[in-house]
N, C-alpha and C positions, 0 to 999 in steps of 0.2 A: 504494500500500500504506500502510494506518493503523497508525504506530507505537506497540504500548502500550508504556505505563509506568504503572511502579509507585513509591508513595511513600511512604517511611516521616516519621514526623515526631518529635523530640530533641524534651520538654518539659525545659530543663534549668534548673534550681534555683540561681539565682544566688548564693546565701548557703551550699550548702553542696559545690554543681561534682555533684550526685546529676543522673543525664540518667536523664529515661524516656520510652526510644524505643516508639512505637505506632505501628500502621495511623492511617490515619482513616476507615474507612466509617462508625463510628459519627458523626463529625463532620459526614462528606457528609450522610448519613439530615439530621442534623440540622442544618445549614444547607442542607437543600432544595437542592445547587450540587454542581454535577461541578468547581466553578472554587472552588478553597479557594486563601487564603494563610496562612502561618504566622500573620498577626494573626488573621485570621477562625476558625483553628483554637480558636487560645489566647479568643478571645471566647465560641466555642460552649464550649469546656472550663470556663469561670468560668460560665457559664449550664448546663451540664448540675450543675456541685456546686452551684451556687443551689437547683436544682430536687432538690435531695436522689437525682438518679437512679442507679437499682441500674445496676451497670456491673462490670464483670472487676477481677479481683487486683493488675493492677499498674495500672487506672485510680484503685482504690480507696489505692491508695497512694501516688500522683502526689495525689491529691485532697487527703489526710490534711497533704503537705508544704505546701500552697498555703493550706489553711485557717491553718496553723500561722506559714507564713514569709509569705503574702500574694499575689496574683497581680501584684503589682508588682514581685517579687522571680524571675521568670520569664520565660525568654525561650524563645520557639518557632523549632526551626529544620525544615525540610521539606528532604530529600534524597531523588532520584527516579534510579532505575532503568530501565534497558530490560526487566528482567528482576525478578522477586521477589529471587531472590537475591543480583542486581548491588545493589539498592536498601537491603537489607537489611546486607549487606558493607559498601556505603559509610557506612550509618547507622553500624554495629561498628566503623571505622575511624577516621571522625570523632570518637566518643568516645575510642576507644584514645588518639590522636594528641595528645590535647589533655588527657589526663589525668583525663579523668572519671570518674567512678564510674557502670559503668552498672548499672540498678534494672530491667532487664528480666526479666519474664514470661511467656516463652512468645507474645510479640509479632510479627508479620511486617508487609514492606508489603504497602498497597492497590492494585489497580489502577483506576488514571484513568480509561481508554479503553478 
């Protein structure tokens, strides 16, 4: 039996502790890979606002932070579920935990497999 999982990923803002947690299918789409890491995430994220691309309300405002504070000022973390909602929860707890501010939009994880 092939176990899925699903995975959310925390862009979070080193300069200001703002986390915004997203899917990544649009990241799969675009790095062509079912096999993502948090760097290769955050590499397609700096190459999708290079390329000016139209993207949802809370990518447009993770973008806005990065232009402003710099993609060096950003760290990707990837948390994976069995479940959407296991992965989702962990993402929500992670931040709670840790005292972030989270900048989420109507965001869920992706599934891997």
């Amino acid at each position: 039996m092939v176990e899925t999982t699903f995975q959310k990923v925390i862009c979070l803002n080193l300069n200001t502790w703002e986390a915004y947690p997203t899917g990544n299918q649009g990241y799969l789409k675009l790095l062509g890979s079912m096999s993502t890491s948090p760097e290769s995430i955050r590499r397609a994220i700096f190459q999708k606002i290079d390329e000016g691309g139209e993207v949802g309300k809370n990518y447009n405002e993770w973008a806005n932070t990065v232009r402003r504070d710099g993609i060096e000022n950003f760290f990707v973390i990837s948390v994976k579920g069995e479940t959407q909602d296991a992965a989702n929860e962990l993402a929500e707890k992670l931040i709670k935990d840790n005292g972030w501010k989270n900048i989420s939009v109507r965001t869920y994880a992706t599934k891997l497999n």
